[in-house]
Phi, psi and omega in degrees: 000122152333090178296171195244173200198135154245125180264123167245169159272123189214160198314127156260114175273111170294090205284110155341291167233100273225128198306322176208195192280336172286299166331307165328299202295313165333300227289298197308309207280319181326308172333290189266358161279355177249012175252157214239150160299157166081359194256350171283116173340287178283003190203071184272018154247025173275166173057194266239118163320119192256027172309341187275320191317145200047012186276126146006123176302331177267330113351261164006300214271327181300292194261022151284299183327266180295008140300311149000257179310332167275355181267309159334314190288307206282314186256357182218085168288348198261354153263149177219121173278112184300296197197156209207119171242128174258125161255122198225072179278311204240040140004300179298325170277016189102331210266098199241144159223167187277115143267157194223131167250128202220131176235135163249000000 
């Protein structure tokens, strides 16, 4: 049976060599919910699409969700994505973020 694991984007110090394969796997999906597309040089389609930015809040939470889910798929083939939370504590500043429940 698979564990389940929850992920936000959160400040990342990038550990080189990752104690096992989960960890690995954790770090890469963190990785990629704080990364904006175009901003990696060499990869410029890893992390998160911003297309939500100034849309509507329901809108918004809507295609962050499925950037989400295609970024995950597309860059941690090796997570499987459960359930995907917009956390909209500060909605009114704009401010939406992802949590992802990811079973490995």
């Amino acid at each position: 049976m698979p564990l389940v694991y929850d992920v936000t984007a959160t400040a990342l110090a990038i550990n080189w060599s990752p104690a096992n394969t989960t960890e690995e796997i954790l770090q890469n999906v963190r990785f990629i919910l704080g990364t904006a597309v175009g901003s990696v040089p060499i990869a410029r389609t890893l992390g998160i699409e911003t297309n939500f930015i100034d849309a509507p809040t329901s809108k918004a939470k809507a295609l962050l969700m499925t950037s989400v889910l295609r970024a995950i798929q597309r860059n941690e083939p090796r997570a499987r994505v459960v359930e995907i939370y917009i956390e909209d504590n500060n909605a009114l500043d704009g401010q939406l973020a992802p949590r992802v429940r990811i079973a490995i």
